[in-house]
N, CA, C and O atoms as CSV, one atom per row, in Angstrom:
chain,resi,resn,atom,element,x,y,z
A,1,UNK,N,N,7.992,7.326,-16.670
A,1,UNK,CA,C,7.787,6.164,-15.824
A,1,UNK,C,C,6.288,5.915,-15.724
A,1,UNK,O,O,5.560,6.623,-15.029
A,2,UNK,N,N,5.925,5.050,-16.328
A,2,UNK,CA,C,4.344,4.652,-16.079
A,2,UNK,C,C,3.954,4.225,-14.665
A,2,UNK,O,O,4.394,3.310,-13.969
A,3,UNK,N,N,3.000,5.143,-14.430
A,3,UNK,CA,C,2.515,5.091,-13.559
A,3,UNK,C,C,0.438,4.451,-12.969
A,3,UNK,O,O,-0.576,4.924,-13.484
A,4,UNK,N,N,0.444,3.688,-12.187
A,4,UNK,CA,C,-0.952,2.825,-12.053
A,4,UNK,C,C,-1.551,3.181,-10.639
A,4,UNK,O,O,-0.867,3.129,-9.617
A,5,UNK,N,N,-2.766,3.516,-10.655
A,5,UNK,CA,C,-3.533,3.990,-9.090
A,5,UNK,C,C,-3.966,2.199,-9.454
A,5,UNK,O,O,-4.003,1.572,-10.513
A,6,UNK,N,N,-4.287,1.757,-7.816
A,6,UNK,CA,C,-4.299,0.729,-7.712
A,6,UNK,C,C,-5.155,0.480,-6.501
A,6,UNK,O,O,-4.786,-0.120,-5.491
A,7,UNK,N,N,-6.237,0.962,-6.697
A,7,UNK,CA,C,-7.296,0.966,-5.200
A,7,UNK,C,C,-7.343,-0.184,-4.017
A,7,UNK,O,O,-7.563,-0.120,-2.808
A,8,UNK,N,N,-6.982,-1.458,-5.085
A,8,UNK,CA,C,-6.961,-2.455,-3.935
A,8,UNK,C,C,-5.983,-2.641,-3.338
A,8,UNK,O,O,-6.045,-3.426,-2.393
A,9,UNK,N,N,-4.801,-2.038,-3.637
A,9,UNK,CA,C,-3.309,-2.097,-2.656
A,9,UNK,C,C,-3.375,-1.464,-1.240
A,9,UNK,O,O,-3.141,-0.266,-1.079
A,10,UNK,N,N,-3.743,-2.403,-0.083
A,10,UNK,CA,C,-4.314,-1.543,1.049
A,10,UNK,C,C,-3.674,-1.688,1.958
A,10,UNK,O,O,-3.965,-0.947,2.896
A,11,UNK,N,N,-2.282,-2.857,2.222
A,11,UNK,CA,C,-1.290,-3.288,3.240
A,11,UNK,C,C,-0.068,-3.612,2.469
A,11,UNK,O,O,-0.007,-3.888,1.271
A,12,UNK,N,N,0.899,-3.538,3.329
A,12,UNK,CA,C,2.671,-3.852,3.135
A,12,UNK,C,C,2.524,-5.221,2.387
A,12,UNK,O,O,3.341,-5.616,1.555
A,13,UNK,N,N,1.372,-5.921,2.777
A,13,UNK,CA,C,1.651,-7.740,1.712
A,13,UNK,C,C,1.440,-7.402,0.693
A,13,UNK,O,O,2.163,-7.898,-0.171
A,14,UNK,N,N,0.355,-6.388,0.228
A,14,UNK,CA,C,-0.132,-5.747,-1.107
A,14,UNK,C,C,0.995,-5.560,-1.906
A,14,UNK,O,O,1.069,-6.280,-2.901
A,15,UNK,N,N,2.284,-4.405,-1.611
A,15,UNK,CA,C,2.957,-3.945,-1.808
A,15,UNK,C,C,4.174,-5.088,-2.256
A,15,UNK,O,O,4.808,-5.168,-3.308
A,16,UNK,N,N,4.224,-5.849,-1.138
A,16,UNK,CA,C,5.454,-7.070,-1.615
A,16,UNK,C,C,4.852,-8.152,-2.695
A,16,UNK,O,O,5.646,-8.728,-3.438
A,17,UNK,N,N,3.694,-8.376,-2.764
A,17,UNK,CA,C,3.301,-8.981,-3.573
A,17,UNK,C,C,3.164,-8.292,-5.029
A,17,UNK,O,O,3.088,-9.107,-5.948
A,18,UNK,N,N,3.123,-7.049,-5.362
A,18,UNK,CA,C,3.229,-6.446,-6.828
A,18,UNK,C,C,4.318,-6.671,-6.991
A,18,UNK,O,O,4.568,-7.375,-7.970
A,19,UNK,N,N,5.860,-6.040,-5.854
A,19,UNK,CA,C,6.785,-5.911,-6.073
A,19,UNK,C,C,7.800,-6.865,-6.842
A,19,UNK,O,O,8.740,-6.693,-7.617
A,20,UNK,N,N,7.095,-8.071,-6.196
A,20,UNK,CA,C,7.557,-9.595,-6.628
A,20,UNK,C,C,7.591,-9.984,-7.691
A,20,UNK,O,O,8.553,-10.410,-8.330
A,21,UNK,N,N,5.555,-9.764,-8.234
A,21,UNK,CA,C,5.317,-9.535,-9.267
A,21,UNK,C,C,6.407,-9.320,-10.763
A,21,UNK,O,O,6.835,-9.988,-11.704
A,22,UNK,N,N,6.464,-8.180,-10.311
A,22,UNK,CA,C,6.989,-7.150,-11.259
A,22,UNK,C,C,8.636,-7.695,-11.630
A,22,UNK,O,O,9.210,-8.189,-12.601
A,23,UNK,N,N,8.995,-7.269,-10.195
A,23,UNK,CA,C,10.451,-8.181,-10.531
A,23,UNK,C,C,10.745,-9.741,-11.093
A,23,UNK,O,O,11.798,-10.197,-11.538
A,24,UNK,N,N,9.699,-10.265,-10.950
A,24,UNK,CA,C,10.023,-11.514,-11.467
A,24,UNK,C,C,9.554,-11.573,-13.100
A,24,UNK,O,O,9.423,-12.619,-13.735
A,25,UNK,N,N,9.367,-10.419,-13.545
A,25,UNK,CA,C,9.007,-10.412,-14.882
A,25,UNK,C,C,10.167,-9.532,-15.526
A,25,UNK,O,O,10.678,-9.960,-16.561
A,26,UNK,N,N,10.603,-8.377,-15.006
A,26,UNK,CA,C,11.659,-7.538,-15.190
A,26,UNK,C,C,12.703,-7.115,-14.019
A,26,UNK,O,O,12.756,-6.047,-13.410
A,27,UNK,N,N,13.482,-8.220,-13.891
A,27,UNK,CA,C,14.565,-8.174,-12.722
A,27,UNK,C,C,15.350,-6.487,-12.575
A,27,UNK,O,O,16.129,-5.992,-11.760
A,28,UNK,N,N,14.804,-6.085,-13.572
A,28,UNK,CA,C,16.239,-4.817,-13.327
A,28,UNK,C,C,15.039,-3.477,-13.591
A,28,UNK,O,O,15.436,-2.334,-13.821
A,29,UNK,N,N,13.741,-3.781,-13.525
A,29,UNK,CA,C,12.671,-2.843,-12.767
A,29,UNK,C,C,12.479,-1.902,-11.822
A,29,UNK,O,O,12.032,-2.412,-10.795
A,30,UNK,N,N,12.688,-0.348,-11.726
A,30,UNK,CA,C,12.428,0.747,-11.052
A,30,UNK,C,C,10.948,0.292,-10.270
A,30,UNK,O,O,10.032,-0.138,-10.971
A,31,UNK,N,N,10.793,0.405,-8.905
A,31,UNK,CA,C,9.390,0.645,-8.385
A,31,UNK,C,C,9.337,0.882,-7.470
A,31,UNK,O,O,9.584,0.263,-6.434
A,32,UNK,N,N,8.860,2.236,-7.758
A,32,UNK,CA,C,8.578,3.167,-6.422
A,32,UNK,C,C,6.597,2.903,-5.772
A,32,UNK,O,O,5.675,2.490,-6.475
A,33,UNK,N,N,6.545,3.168,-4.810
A,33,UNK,CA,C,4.792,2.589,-4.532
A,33,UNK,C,C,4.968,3.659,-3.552
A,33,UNK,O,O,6.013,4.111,-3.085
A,34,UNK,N,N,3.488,4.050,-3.277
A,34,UNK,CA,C,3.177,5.236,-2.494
A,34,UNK,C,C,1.326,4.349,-2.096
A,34,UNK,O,O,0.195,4.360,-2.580
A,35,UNK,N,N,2.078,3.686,-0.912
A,35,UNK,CA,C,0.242,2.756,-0.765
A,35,UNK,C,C,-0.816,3.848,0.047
A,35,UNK,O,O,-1.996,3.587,0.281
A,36,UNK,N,N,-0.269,4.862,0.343
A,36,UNK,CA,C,-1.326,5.696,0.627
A,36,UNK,C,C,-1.697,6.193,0.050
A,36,UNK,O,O,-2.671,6.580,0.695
A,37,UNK,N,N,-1.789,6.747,-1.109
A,37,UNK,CA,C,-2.080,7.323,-2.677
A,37,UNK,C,C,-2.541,5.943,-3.186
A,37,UNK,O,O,-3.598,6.164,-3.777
A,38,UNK,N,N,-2.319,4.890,-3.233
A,38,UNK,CA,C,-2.342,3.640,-4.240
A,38,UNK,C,C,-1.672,3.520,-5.354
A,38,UNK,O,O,-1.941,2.690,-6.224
A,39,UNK,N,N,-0.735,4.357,-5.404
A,39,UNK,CA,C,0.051,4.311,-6.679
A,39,UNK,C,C,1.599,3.681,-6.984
A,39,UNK,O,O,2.762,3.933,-6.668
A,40,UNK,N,N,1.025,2.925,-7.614
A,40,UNK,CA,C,3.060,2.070,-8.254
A,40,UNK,C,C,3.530,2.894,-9.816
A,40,UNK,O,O,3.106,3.054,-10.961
A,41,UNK,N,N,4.557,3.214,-9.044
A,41,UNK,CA,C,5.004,3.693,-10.380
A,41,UNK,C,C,6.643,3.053,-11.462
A,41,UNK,O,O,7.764,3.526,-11.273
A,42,UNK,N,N,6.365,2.048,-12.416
A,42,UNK,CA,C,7.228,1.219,-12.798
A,42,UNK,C,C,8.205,1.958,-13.841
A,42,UNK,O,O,7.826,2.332,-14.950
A,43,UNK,N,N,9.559,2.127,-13.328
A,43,UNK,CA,C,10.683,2.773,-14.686
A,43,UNK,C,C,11.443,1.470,-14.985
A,43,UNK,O,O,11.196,0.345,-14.550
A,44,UNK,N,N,12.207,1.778,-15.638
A,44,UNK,CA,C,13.290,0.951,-16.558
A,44,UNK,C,C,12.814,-0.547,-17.469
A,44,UNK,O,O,13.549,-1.510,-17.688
A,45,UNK,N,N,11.402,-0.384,-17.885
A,45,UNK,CA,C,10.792,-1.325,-18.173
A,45,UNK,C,C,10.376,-1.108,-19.909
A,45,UNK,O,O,10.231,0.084,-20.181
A,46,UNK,N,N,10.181,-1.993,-21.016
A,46,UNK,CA,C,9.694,-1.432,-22.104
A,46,UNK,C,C,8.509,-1.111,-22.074
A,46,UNK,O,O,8.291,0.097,-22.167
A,47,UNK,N,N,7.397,-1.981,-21.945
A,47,UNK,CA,C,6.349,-2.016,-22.361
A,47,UNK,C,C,4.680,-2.269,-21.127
A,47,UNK,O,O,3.960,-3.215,-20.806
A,48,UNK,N,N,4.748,-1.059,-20.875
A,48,UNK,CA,C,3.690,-0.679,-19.616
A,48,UNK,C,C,2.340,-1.374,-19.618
A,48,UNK,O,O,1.488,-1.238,-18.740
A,49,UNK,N,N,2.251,-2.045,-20.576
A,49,UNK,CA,C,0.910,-2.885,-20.978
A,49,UNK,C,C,1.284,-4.399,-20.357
A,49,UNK,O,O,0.360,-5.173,-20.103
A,50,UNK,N,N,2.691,-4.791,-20.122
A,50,UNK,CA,C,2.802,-6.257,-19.559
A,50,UNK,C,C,2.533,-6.196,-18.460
A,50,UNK,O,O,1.848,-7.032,-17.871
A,51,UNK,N,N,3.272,-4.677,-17.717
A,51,UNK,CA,C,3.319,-4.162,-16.164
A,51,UNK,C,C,2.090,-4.165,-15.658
A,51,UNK,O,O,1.987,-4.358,-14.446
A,52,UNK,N,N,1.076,-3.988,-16.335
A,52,UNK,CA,C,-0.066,-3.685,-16.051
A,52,UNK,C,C,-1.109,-5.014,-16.167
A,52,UNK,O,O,-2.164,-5.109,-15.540
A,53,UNK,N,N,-0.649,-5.875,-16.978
A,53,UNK,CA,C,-1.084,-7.387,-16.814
A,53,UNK,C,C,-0.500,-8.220,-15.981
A,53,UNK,O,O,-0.983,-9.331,-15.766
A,54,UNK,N,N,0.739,-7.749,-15.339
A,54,UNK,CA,C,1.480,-8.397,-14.248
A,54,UNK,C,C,0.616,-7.795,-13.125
A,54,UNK,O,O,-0.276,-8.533,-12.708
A,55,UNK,N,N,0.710,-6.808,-12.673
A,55,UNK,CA,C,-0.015,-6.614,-11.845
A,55,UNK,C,C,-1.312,-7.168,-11.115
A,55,UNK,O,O,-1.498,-7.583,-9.971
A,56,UNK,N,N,-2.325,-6.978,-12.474
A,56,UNK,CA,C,-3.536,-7.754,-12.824
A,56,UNK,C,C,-3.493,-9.523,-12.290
A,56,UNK,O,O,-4.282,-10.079,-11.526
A,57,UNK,N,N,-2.666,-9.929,-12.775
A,57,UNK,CA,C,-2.143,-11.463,-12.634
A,57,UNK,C,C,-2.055,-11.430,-11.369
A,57,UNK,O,O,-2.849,-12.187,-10.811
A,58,UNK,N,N,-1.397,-10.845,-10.708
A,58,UNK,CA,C,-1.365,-11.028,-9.146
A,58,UNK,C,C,-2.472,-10.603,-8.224
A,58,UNK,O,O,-2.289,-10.489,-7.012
A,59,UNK,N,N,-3.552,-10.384,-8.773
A,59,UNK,CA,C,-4.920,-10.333,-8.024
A,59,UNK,C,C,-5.117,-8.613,-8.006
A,59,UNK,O,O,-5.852,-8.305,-7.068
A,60,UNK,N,N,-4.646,-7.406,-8.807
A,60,UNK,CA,C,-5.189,-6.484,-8.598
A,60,UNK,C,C,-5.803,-5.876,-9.713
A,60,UNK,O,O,-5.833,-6.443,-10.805
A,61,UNK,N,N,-6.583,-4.113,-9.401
A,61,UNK,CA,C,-6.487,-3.846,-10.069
A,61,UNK,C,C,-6.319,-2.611,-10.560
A,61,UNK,O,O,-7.037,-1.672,-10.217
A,62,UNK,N,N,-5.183,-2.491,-11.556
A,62,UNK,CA,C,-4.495,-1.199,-11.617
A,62,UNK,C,C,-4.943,-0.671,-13.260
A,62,UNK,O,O,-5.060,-1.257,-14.337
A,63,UNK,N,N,-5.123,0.805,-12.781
A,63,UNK,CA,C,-5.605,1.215,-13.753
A,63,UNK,C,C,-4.577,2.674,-14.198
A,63,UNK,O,O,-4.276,3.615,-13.463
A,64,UNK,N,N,-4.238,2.469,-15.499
A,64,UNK,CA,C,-2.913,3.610,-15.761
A,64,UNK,C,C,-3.412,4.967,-15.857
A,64,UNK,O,O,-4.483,5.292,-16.369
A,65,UNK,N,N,-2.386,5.887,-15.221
A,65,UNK,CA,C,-2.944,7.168,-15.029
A,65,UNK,C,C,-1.902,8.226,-15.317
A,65,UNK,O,O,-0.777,7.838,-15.004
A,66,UNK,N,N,-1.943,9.461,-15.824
A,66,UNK,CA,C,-1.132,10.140,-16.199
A,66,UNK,C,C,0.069,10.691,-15.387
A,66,UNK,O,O,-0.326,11.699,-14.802
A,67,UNK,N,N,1.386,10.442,-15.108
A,67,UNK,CA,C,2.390,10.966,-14.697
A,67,UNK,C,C,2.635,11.869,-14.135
A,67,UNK,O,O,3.397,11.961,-13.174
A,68,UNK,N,N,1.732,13.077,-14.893
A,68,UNK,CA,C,1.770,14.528,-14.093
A,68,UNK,C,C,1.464,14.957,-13.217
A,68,UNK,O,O,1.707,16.142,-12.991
């Protein structure tokens, strides 16, 4: 599951606004968010490079980070 630290995600609008994001690009999208960490982490998706320009598109900025 690719996962993105996302420093500027700092309130619950933050959070609904990726979420939206995301789903409106991949309706059937895993996303778990942990906004105290800053981290969204997107499953059931192909290609983690759109997720990560979706994101971007919606005013942030997320930078991909290793899983482990």
């Amino acid at each position: 599951m690719p996962q993105f630290k996302v420093h500027d995600m700092t309130c619950s609008h933050c959070v609904k606004t990726i979420t939206k994001a995301v789903k409106d690009i991949a309706p059937d999208a895993v996303i778990e968010i942990d906004l105290g960490r800053h981290r969204v982490s997107v499953g059931n998706v192909g290609d983690p490079d759109i997720i990560e320009a979706t994101i971007r598109q919606a005013g942030y900025s997320p930078l991909r980070v290793d899983a482990r």
